[in-house]
Structures are given as structure tokens and as C-alpha cells.
N, C-alpha and C positions, 0 to 999 in steps of 0.2 A: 528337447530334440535339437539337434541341427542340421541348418537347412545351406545346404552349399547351390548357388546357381552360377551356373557357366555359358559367359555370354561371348559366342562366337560369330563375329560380326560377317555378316554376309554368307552365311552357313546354307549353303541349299541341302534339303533332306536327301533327293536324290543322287545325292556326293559322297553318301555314308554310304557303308556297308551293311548296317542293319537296314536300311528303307530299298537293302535290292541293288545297291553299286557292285558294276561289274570289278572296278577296283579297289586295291587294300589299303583304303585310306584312315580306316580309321576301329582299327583294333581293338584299341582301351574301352571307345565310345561303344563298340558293338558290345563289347561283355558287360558293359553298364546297361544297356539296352536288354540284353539276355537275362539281365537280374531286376528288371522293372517292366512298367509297359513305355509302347511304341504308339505316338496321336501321330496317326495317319495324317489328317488334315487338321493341322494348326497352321494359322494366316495371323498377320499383324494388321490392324483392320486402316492402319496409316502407315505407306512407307516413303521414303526408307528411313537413316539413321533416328532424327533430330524426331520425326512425327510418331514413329513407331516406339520408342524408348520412351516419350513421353506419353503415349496411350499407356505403356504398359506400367509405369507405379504410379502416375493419377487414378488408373483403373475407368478409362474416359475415352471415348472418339474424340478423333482429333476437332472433327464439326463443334464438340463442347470447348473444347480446351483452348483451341483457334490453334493449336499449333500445328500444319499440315504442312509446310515450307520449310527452307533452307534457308531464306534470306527477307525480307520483308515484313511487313505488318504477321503476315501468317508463320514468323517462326520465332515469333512471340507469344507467350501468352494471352489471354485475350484478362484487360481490365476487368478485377471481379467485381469492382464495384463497388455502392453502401453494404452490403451487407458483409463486406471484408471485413473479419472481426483483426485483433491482434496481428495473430500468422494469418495465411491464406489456406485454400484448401488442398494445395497441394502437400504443406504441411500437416493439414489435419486430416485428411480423408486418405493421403496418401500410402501406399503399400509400405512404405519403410517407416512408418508414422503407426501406423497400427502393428507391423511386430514389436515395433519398440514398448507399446503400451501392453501388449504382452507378455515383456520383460525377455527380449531378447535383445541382447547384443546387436548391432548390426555396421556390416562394414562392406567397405567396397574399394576396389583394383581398379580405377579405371579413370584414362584421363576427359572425358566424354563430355564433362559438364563444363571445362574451358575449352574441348574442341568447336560446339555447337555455342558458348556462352548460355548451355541452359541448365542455369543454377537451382531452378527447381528438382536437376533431375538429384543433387543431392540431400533434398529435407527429410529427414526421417532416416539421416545416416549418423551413428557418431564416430565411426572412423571414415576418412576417404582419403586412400593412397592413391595421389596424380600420380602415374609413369611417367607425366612431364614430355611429352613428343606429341601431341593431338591426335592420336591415332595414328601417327606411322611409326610407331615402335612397334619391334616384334618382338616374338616370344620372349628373345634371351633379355631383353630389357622386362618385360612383366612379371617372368616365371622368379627371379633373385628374389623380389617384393613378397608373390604368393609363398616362396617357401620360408621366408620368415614370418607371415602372418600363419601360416602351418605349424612350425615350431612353436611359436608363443602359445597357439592360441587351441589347437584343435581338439585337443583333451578337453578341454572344459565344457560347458552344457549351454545350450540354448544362446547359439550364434546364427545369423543369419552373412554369408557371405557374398556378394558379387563379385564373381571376377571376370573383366574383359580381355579378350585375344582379339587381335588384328587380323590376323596371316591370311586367313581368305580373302580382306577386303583390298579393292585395288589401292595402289602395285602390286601387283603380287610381287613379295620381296624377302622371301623367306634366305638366311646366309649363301653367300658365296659358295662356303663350301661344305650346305646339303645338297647333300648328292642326290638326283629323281631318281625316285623309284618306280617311276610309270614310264620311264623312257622306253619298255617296252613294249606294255602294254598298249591296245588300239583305243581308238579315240571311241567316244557313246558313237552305235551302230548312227543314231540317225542324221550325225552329221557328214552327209554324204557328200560328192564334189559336187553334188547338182544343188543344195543347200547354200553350201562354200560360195558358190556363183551367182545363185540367186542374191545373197547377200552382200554381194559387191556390188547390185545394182541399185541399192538399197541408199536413202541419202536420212541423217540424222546425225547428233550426236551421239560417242560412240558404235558406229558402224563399222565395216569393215577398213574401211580407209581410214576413219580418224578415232581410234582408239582412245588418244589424250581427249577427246570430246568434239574439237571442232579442226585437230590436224591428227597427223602420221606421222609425230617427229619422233616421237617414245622419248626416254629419258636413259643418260647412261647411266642413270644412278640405280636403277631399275631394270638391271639386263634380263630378267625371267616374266618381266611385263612388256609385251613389244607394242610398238606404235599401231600395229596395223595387222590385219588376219584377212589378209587377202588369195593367201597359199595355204592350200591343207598343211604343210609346213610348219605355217604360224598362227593356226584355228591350232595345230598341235601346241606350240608354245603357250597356248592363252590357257588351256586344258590343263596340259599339265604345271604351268604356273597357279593358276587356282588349287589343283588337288595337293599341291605340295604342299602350300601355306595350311590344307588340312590334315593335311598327315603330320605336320609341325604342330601343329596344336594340341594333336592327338598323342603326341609325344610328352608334351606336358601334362596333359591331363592322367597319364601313365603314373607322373611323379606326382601327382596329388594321391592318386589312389595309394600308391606306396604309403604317401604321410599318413592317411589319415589310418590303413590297417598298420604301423608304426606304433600309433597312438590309441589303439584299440580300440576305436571308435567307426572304423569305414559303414558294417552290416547297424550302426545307429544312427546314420547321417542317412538323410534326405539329400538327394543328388537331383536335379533337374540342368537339362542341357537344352538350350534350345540356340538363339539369334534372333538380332533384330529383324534382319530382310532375306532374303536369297541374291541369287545373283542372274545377271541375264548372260547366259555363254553362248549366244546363237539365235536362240527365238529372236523372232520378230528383227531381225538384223540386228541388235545387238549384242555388243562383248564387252565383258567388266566391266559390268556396271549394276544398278538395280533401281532403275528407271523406270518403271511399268508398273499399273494397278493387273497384276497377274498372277499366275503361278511362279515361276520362275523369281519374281520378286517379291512378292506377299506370301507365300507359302514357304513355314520356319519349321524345324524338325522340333519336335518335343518328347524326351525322354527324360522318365521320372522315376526313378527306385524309391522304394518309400520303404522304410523300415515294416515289416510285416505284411506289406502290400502284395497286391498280385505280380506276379512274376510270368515272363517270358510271352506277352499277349502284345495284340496291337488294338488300339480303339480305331474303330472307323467312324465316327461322328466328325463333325466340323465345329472346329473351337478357336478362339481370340486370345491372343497372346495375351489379353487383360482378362481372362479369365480367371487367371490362376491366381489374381487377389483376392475372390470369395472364396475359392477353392483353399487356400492357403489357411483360412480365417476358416473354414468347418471344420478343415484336419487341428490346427491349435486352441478351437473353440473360442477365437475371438468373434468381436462383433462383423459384419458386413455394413457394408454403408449406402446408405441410397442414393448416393451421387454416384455411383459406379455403376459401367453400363457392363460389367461382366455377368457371366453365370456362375456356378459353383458347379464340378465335377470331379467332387471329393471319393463319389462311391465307383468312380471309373478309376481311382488309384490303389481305393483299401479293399473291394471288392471284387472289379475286375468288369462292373457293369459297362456295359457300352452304348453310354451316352454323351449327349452332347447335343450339339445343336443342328439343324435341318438345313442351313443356309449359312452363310458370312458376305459381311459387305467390303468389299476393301478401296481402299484409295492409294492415289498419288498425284500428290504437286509438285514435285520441289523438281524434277525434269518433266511432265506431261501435267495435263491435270485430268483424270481419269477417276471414274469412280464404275467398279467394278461388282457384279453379283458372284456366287458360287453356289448351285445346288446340284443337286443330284451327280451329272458328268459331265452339266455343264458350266461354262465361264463366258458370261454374257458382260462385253466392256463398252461404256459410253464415253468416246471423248470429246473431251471440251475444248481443249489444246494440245493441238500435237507434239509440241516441241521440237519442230520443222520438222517431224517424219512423215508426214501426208501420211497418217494413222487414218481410214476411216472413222465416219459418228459413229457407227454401229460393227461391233463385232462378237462372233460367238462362233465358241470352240466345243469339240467333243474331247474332254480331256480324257475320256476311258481310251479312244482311238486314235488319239493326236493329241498324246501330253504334250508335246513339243508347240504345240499351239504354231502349226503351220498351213491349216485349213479352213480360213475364214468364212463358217456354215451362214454368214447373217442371209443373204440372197437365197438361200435355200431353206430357210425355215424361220421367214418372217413372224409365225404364231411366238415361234420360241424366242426372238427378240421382244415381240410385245409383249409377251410374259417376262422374260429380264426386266424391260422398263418397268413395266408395272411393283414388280420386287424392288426394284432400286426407288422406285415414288414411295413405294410402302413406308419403307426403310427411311427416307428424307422425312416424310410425315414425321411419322414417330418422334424423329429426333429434334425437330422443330417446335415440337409441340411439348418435348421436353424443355427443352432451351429458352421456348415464352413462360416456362412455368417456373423454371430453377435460376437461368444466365443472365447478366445482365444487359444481354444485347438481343436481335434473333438475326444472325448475320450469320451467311453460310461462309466459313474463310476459303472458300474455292473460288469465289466470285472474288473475293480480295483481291487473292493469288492474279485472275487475271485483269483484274482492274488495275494494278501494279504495274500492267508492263507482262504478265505472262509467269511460269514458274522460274525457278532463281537462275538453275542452270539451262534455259532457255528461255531468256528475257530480252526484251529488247531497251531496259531504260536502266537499274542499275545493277541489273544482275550478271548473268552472261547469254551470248557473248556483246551484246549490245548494237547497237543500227549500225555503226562501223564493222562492230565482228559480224554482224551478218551480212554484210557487203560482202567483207571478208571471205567467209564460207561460199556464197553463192561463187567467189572466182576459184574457191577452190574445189567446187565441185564441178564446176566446169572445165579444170583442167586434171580432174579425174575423171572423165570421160563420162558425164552426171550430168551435163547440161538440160536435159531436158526436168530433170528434179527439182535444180535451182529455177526455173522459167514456173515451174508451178509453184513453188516456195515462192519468189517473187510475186506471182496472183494472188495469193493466197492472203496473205499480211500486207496487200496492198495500204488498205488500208488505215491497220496500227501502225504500218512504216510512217504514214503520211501526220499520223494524231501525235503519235509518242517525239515524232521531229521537231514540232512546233515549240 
């Protein structure tokens, strides 16, 4: 069999047009979707880029792996220790390690392992095409590479391929001259001006005023990502700059499908389409980015045609983007491995059952440090660090009634918060109790994260923007008419201002 995956970075489900988008973003994707099934709720249980892609071919939380950050101790590996035999286990337990023992091929597109320096994420490949730009190359630089590994390679039997696209993640910076095709069409109903406004009052990075993260300068190199979304305007700009980079991709993925029905092979390949993270367009005041243990940013679309598989369904269970390594290993009947915290959801692809799991835990450090429940229609979020957004400790949302996550239910149904925490302690057990019994340390790396100084891109020692840039910011939200946000950001980190100076 061959197994093609297409990894579209910063992919929100709700951007497609098979998960219900009111625009045509994404055509190819949909009729790939009409010829497999659609997982409702698939979450990357670490986001975004660096924590998420390494959960997912370890087949491991990031809490095992240690790698939950962007920058520090936490976007390292964690030391495995004596019992490191030869390789480690990212090569031996790892997802690209077990097809290969399988006797698949396997190769990969993508420049990911010297954007992040994480060279585990390539063990268990034996091809790897760098694009050579760290993730700001777009398509027309990835797409020349995928059609000649198309060419060479797609006839033949038993490949597994990665291939990365950028175009959704910011910049958005899809060519000068793709022309929008949503300059039409209206922006999602629930960004209304009363949203637009609420969200300029809003202080953090990437907010409305400081889109580059802690200014409003935008970049000319980048004229369809603007500095700022302060004007319905340029909430338009931000909108239709995200959907283009996925109508761009959707355009390439068009000319894969050509190749491989070319090669007579398309109805034999296994297709799976998902993404590391989502993106935030609005929630919770911010834009381009994917900052947040949430929906918006932990919630990745997942479509999967499978040769003979069920066709034209959606699963509604809740699944981990590292699931799909057990799941991978029942459909080619390899082994599973017990350092993996995934499940297998093999018979929700060949038969059509609709299972999955009852719950997902998710995180984010590397802008907030957040650790996140999901069950039922709710999203119960605990933070540990705001990442100067005065995020309250306790939130929960009705996602059935306010996907947009803009009704903060915790003051109205305290049961249901102490039910969250209690899920989220569960959840921490468990994995502790793994981690005394398998790791060689029992160290949450979220506590790292803010022992360090805080997450990478809200840090105050060597990440960003640091004790100066946050001076910095505080005047600059003061003379964006934000003063009274920096006076409580100032309260607030009084005190690391005072420890981290020393």
C-alpha cells in the first residue's frame, strides 16, 4: 500500500469546506473527504509547530518527551538516560521507524527539522527533501520537489510520503499575483464590529494592534499579512490572507491527485490530510497566530481515504493526532509499542465504526502555558501563564453554542470547572505515573517552561520579548490607548520582573 500524508501547517478544520466553510477554499480537499471519512474532533494534544509534530511520530505527550516549547530546556528533548541503548527511541519506537521495519519506503518534503533544530523529527526517514527556507517557502518552491518525487516514485509499492505546505501559516504570503478569490465573499458571520472592538481593547501578543506579536509595523515583504486588524477592513485582510494560503495549497494538492491517477495508482493510495495546529483568527483577541491550548489552535482536520475503506461519513469521537501511529500499525499489521500514548482507530477507517475516545487533553507553552480538557461540548482551560494576556486561571466554554470561544461560562458553572480540574488531575496522574515507571526523570516540562523565564514567545529572560521588550510593550500599549492593561501587566509580573533582573 501507499500511504501519502499531507501536512498543512496551521490548517483550521473550520476553513474547509467539507467541515461546513461557508467558502470555496478548498475543492480538491473536499472530494478527497467525499471519498473517505471526516474525524470531527481531532486535537494535537501539544501545540503548536515544534510540540505537536513531535508528539506526533514519537507517538508520545509532549509531558514524556519534554518537548512542549520553542525555545529552552522544553524544546529539547528530554535526556533518556541509562537505558539509551545505541539509537534512542525516537528512532526505535518512532512512527517512521516502524514503517520502515515494515518494509516501506519512507520519505519526506519538508524543511521542519532545521526550522525547529529537531532532528529527531527526521529518524525513521530515508529520504528528506529540505525546501531550504525554514518554513517560509510557499507552495511554488515545494510543489517543483513533490512533482518530481511523483514522477520517480508513485508507481511503485509500499512508500510512505510526508509532505509539508506553509501557505496558511503566518505570513500569509501566498504570490503577488494570486488573485483572491474571497474578495467577495463576507467574512465568518461571528466576526461582528462588536467583536472587531471588543478585541482592540484586548492587550497580548498578536492582538489587534500588534499583529508582528509585540508591534503594528507589518512587513513589506508580506503585503497580504497586515500588521494590525484593527478595522473590519483588516479583520478582512487577515481572513482573506489565511484562506488564500488554503486555497493555494488546495491547488497543489489538485496536482498530486492528477499524478498519482497519471500513475494508476490514486483509488490504491491511502491519503490522510490533516496539520500540526489551527490558527487563532479572532478568539480570544487573537490573529495569526496559534497560541492557545484551544480549539482554534489544538483542533487539526483529519481526512483519510483508505483504499476500500468507508466512504463519505464523519466520525465524531475525539482523537490525538498521535493516534494514527497504532492506527497505521493495525491497518499494515505491524507491531504497536508500549511507549506510545496513542489509541488505534483502525475500524473507524475500514469499517466506518465511530469510535474514538471520550475526552482529549491538550496543551500550550511555547506562547501561554495552558493545559487544556475537552469533553462532551465542553473546553475547560487552566492557565499557568498568560503570556501577558490577563487570560484568567479558570475558563470554560460551550463549544456546541459559542465555538468561537467568546463566553467565558467558568462564574456560572463552577461544578463544571471542578469537574474540568478534576479531568485535567486525572489526566496529570496517569501520566506521572507513567513517566516514574518508563522516563528518566518525573519532571512536568511546563514547570520548566516557567522556571525559564515563562514560554519562548512570552519570556522575560531569553526568549521574547524580554525585561526591555516588555518595558517596550507596556509604552506601547499605552500609547494605544491600553493603559490601564499595561498597569495590570505591570502588577502582575511584578514580581518575575524583580527575580529574572537580578
Amino acid at each position: 500500500m501507499r500511504i501519502l500524508y499531507i501536512d498543512i501547517d496551521s490548517q483550521r478544520p473550520d476553513h474547509l469546506g467539507c467541515y461546513g466553510y461557508h467558502r470555496n477554499t478548498s475543492p480538491t480537499i473536499d472530494q478527497i473527504a467525499g471519498e473517505g471519512i471526516i474525524f470531527d474532533r481531532c486535537y494535537t494534544p501539544d501545540a503548536p509547530c515544534l510540540p505537536s509534530r513531535t508528539a506526533f511520530y514519537s507517538g508520545r505527550f509532549g509531558i514524556h518527551t519534554g518537548v512542549v516549547g520553542h525555545g529552552g530546556t522544553a524544546a529539547q528533548p528530554k535526556i533518556q538516560g541509562p537505558n539509551r541503548k545505541f539509537r534512542d527511541n525516537f528512532d526505535d519506537f518512532g512512527l517512521a521507524r516502524q514503517l520502515q521495519i515494515n518494509g516501506y519506503h519512507t520519505a519526506m518534503i519538508s524543511p521542519f527539522g532545521q526550522r525547529h533544530a529537531a532532528w529527531h523529527f527526521y529518524a525513521g526517514f530515508n529520504e528528506i527533501h529540505n525546501t531550504g527556507q525554514g518554513g517560509m517557502e510557499s507552495a511554488e518552491v515545494v510543489q517543483p520537489v513533490v512533482d518530481k518525487w511523483m514522477a520517480d516514485n508513485a508507481s511503485k509499492d509500499n512508500w510512505y510520503l510526508h509532505i509539508n505546505y506553509w501557505d496558511p501559516h503566518t505570513p500569509y504570503r501566498t504570490p503577488a499575483d494570486y488573485e483572491n478569490p474571497f474578495k467577495d465573499d463576507p467574512l465568518p458571520d461571528w466576526l461582528t464590529d462588536e467583536v472587531i472592538e471588543k478585541n482592540n481593547k484586548r492587550v497580548g501578543p498578536h492582538g489587534a494592534h500588534e499583529i508582528d506579536m509585540y508591534t503594528g509595523n507589518g512587513d513589506h515583504r508580506f503585503p497580504k499579512h497586515p500588521g494590525k486588524a484593527t478595522t473590519p477592513s483588516q479583520v478582512r485582510d487577515v481572513i482573506d490572507g489565511y484562506d488564500m494560503g488554503v486555497r493555494y495549497v488546495d491547488d497543489q494538492i489538485a496536482k498530486i491527485v492528477a499524478d498519482l491517477k497519471a500513475a494508476g495508482v490514486y483509488d490504491d493510495t491511502m491519503i490522510v490530510i490533516s496539520a500540526d495546529h489551527g490558527e487563532n483568527l479572532g478568539e480570544w483577541g487573537l490573529y495569526g497566530e496559534h497560541g492557545t491550548a484551544d480549539d482554534p489552535t489544538c483542533r487539526v482536520p483529519l481526512i483519510i481515504k483508505y483504499p476500500g475503506g468507508a466512504k463519505g461519513i464523519h466520525n465524531s469521537k475525539f482523537h490525538y493526532n498521535l493516534d494514527l501511529a497504532p492506527t497505521l500499525m493495525d491497518l499494515i499489521g505491524g507491531e504497536k509499542r508500549a511507549i506510545w500514548d496513542g489509541e488505534s482507530y483502525d475500524e473507524a477507517i475500514t469499517e466506518g465504526k465511530d469510535i474514538g475516545r471520550d475526552e482529549v487533553t491538550i496543551s500550550q507553552c511555547c506562547h501561554v502555558c495552558q493545559r487544556s480538557v475537552r469533553w462532551d461540548n465542553w473546553l475547560y482551560t487552566r492557565t499557568y501563564h498568560d503570556g501577558f494576556h490577563l487570560f484568567p486561571q479558570e475558563m470554560l466554554f460551550d463549544l456546541e453554542s459559542d465555538p468561537h470561544e467568546q463566553h467565558n461560562l467558568a462564574t456560572v458553572h463552577p461544578a463544571l470547572c471542578r469537574e474540568g480540574q478534576w479531568r485535567l488531575s486525572r489526566w496529570h496522574d496517569a501520566q506521572m505515573q507513567k513517566m516514574a515507571l518508563t522516563g528518566n526523570d518525573v519532571v512536568d516540562p511546563l514547570w520548566t517552561v516557567i522556571r525559564e523565564g515563562g514560554p519562548f514567545h512570552a519570556s522575560l529572560t531569553a526568549g521574547q520579548p524580554g525585561i526591555e521588550g516588555f518595558n517596550r510593550y507596556m509604552q506601547y500599549l499605552e500609547d494605544t490607548d491600553r493603559k490601564e492593561g499595561a498597569d495590570a501587566l505591570r502588577e502582575k509580573y511584578a514580581v518575575q520582573l524583580e527575580h529574572f533582573a537580578k
